[in-house]
Jmol script that loads the backbone (N, CA, C; Angstrom):
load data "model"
ATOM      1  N   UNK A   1      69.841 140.936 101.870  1.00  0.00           N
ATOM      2  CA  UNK A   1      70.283 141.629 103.057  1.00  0.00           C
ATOM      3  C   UNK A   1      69.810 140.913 104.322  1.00  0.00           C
ATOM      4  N   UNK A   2      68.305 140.022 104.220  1.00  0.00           N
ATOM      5  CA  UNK A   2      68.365 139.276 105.141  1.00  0.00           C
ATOM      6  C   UNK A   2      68.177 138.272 105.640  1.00  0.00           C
ATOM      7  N   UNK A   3      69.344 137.332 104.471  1.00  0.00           N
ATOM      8  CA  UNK A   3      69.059 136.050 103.900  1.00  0.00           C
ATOM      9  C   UNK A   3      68.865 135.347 105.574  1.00  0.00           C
ATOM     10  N   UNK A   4      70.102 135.533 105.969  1.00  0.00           N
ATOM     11  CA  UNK A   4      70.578 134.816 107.537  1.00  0.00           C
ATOM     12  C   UNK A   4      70.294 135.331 108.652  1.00  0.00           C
ATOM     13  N   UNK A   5      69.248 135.857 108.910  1.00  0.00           N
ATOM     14  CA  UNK A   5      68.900 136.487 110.233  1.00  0.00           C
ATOM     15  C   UNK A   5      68.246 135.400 111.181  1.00  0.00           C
ATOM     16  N   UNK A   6      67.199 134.820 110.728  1.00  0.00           N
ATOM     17  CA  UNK A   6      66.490 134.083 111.626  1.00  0.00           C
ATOM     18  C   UNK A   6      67.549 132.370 111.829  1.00  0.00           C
ATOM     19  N   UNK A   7      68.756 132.666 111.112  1.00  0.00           N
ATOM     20  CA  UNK A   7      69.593 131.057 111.004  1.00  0.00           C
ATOM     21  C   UNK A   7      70.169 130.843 112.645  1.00  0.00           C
ATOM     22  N   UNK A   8      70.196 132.174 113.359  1.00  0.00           N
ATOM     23  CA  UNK A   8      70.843 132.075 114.488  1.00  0.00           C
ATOM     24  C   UNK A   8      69.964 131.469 115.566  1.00  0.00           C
ATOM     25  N   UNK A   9      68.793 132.056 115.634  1.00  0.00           N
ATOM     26  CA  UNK A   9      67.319 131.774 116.011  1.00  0.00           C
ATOM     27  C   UNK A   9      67.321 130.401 116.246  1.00  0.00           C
ATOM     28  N   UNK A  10      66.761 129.978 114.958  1.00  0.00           N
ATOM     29  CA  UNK A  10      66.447 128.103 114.660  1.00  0.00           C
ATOM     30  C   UNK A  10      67.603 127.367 115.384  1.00  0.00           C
ATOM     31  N   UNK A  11      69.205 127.588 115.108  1.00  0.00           N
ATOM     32  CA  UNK A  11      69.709 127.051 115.803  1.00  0.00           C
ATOM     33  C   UNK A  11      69.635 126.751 116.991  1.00  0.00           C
ATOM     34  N   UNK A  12      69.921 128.003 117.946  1.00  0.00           N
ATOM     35  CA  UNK A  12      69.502 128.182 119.334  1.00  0.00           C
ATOM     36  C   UNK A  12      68.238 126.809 119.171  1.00  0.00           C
ATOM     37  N   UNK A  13      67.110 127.144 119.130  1.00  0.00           N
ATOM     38  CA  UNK A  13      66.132 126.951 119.214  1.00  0.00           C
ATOM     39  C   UNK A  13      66.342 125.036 119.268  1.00  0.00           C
ATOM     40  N   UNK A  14      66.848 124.946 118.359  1.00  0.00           N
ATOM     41  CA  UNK A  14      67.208 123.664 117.760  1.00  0.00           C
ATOM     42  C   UNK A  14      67.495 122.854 118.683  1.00  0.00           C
ATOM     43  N   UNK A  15      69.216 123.817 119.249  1.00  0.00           N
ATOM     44  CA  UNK A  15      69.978 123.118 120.240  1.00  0.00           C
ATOM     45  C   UNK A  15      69.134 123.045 121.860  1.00  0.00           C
ATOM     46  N   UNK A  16      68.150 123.982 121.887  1.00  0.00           N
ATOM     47  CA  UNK A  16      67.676 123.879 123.418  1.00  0.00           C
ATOM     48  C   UNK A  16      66.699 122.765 123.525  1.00  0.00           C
ATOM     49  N   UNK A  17      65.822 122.420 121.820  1.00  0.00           N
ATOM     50  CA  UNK A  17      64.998 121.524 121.809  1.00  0.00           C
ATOM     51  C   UNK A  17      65.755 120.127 121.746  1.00  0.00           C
ATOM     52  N   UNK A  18      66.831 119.999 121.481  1.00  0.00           N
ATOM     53  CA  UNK A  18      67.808 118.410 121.650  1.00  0.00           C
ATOM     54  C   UNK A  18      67.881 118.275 122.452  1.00  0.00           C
ATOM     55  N   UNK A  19      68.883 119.103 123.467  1.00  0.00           N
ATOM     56  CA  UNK A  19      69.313 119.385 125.091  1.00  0.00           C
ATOM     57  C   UNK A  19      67.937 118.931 126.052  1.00  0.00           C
ATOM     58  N   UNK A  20      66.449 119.764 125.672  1.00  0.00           N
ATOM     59  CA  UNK A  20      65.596 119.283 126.557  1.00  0.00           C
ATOM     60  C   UNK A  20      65.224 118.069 126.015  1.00  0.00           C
ATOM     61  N   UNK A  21      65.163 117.125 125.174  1.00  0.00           N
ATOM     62  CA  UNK A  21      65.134 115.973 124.726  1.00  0.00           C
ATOM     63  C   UNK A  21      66.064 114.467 124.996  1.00  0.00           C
ATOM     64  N   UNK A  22      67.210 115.188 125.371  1.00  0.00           N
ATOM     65  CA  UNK A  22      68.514 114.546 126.421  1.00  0.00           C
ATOM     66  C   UNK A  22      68.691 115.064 127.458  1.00  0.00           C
ATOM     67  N   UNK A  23      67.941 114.646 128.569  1.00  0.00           N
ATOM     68  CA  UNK A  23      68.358 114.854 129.759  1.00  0.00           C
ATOM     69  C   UNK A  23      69.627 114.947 130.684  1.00  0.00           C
ATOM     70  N   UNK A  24      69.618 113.513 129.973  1.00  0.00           N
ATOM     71  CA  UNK A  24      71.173 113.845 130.284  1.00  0.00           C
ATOM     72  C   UNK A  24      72.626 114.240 129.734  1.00  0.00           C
ATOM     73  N   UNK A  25      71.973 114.530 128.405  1.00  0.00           N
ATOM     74  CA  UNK A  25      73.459 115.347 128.161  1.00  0.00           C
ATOM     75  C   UNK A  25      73.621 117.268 128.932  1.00  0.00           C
ATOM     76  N   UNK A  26      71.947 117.583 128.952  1.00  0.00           N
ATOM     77  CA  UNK A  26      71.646 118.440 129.844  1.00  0.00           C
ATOM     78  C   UNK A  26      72.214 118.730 130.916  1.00  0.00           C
ATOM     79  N   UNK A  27      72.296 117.279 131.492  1.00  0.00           N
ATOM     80  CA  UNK A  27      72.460 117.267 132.781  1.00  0.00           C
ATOM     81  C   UNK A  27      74.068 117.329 132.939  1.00  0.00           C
ATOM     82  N   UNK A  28      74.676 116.768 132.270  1.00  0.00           N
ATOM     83  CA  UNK A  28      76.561 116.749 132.042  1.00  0.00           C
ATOM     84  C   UNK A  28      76.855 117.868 131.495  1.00  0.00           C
ATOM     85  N   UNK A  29      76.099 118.429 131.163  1.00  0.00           N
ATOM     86  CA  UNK A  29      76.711 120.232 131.372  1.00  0.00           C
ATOM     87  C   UNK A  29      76.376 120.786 131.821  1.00  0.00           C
ATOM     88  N   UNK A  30      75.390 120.891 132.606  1.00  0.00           N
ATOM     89  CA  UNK A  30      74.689 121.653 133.970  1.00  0.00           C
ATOM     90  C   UNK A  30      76.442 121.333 134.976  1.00  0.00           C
ATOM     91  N   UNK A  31      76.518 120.096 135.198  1.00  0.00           N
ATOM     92  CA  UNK A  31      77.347 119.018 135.833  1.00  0.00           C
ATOM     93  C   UNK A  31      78.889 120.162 135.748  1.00  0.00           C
ATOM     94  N   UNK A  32      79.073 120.362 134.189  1.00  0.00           N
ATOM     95  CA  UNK A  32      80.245 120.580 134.003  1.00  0.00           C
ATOM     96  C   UNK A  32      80.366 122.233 134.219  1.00  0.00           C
ATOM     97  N   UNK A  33      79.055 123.227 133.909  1.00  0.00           N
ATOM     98  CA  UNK A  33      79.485 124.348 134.590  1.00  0.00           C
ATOM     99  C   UNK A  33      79.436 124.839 135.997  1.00  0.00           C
ATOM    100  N   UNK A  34      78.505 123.762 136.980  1.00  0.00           N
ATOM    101  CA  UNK A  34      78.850 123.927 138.112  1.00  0.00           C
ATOM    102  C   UNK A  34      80.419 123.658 138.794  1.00  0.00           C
ATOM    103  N   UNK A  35      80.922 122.810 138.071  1.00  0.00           N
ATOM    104  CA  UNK A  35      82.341 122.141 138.642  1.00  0.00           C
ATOM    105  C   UNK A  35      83.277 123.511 138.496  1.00  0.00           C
ATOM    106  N   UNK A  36      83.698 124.188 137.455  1.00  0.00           N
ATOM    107  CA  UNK A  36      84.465 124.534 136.655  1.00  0.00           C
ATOM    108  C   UNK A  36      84.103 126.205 136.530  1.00  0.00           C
ATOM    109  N   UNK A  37      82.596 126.698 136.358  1.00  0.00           N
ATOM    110  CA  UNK A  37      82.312 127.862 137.107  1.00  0.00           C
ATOM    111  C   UNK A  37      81.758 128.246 138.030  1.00  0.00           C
ATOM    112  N   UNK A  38      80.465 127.158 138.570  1.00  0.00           N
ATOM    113  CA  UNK A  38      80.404 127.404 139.824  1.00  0.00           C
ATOM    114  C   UNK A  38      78.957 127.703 139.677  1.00  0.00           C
ATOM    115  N   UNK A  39      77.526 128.157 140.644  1.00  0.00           N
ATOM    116  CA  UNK A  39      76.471 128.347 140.413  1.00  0.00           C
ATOM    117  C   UNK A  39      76.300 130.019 140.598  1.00  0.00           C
ATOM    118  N   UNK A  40      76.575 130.683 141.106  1.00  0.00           N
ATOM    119  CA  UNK A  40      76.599 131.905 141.797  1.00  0.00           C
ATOM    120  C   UNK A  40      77.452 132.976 140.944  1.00  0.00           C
ATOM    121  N   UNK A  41      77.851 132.762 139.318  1.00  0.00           N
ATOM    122  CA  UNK A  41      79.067 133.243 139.079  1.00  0.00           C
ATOM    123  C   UNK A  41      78.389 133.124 137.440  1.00  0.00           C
ATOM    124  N   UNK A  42      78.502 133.961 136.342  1.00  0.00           N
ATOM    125  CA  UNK A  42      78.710 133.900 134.805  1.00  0.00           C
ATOM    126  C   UNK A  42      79.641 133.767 134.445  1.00  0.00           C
ATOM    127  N   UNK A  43      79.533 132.509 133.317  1.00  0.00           N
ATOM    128  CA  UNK A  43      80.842 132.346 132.196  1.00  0.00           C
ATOM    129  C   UNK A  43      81.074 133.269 132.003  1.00  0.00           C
ATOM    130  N   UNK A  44      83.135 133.310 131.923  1.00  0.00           N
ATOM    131  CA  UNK A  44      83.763 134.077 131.819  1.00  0.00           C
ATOM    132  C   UNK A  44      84.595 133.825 130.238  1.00  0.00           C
ATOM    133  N   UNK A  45      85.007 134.307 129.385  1.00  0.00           N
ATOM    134  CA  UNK A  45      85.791 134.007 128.392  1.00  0.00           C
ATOM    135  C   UNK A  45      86.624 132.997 128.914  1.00  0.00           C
ATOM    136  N   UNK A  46      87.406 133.398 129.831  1.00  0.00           N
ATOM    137  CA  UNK A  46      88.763 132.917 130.368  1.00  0.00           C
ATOM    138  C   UNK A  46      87.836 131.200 131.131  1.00  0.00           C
ATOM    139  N   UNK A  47      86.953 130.603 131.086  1.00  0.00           N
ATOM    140  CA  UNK A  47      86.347 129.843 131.485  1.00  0.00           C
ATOM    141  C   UNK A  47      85.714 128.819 130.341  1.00  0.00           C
ATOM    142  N   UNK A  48      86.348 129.059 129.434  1.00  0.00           N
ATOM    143  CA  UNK A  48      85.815 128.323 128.466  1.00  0.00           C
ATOM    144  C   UNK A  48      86.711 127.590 128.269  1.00  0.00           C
ATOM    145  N   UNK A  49      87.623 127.355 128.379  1.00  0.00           N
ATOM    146  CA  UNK A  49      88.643 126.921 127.813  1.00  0.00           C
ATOM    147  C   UNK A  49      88.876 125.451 128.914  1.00  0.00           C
ATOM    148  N   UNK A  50      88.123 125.444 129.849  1.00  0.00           N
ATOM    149  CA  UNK A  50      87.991 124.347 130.703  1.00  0.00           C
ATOM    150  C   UNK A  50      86.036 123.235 130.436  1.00  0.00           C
ATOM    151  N   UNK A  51      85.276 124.078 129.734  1.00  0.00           N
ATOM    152  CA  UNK A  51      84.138 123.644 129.710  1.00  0.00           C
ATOM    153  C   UNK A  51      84.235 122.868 127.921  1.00  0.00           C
ATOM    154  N   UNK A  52      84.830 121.729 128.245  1.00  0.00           N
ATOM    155  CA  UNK A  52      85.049 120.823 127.386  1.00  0.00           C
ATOM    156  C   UNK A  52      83.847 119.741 126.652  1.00  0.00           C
ATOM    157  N   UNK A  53      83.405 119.846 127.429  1.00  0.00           N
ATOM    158  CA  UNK A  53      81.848 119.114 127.474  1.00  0.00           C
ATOM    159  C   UNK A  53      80.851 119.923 126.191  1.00  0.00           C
ATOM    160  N   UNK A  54      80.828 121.679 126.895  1.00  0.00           N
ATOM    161  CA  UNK A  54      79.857 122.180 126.137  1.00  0.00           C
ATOM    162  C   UNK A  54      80.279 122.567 124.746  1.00  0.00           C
ATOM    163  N   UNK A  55      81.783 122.693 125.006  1.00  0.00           N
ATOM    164  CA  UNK A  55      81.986 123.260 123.398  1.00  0.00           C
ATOM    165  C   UNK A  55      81.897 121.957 122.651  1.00  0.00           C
ATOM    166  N   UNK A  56      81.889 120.954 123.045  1.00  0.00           N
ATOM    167  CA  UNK A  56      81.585 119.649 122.261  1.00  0.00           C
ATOM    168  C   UNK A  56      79.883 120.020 121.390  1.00  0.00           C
ATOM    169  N   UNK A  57      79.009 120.043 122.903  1.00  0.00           N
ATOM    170  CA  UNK A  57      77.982 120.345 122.799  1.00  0.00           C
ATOM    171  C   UNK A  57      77.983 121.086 121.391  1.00  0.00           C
ATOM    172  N   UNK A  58      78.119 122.408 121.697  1.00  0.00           N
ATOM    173  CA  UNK A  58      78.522 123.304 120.868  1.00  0.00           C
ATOM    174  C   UNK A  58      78.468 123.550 119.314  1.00  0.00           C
ATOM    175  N   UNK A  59      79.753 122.474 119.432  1.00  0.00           N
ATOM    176  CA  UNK A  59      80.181 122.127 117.916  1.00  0.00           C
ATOM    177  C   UNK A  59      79.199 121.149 117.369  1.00  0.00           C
ATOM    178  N   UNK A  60      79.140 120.452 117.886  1.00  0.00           N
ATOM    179  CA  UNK A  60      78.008 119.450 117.263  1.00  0.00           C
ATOM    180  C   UNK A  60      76.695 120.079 116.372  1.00  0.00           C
ATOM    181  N   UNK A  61      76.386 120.886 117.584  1.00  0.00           N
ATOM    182  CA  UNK A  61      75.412 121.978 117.136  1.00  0.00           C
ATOM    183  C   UNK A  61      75.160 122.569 115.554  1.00  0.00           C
ATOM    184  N   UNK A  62      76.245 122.839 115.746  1.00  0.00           N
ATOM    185  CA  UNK A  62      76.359 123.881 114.136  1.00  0.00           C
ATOM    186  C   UNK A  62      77.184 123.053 113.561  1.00  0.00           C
ATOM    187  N   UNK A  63      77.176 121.720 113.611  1.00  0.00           N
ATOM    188  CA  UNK A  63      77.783 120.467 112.654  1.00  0.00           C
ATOM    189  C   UNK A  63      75.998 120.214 112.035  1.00  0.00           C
ATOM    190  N   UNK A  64      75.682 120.057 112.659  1.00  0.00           N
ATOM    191  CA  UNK A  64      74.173 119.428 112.519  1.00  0.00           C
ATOM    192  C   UNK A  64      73.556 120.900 111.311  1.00  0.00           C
TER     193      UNK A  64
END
end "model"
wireframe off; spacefill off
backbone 0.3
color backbone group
């Protein structure tokens, strides 16, 4: 019942410890949600579909 609970966790965890380890891929999506959403504003569903960068990010992620 709770084989997969902490799998979401480690990931996260995973991906924030790569990200702070690459600065600059950090930095090209910092880059890409200021352009595209802006600083002052939360991702919107309808806003994803332009943040090409992170769902790369993303996917990679849970490729790994």
């Amino acid at each position: 019942m709770w084989a997969g609970s902490e799998s979401t966790a480690v990931t996260m965890t995973w991906a924030l410890s790569l990200l702070l380890n690459h600065p600059h891929i950090l930095k090209g999506a910092q880059e890409e949600l200021d352009i595209h959403v802006g600083r002052e504003k939360w991702v919107e569903e309808s806003d994803i579909k332009n943040l090409v960068y992170l769902q790369a990010i993303v996917k990679e992620t849970l490729r790994i």
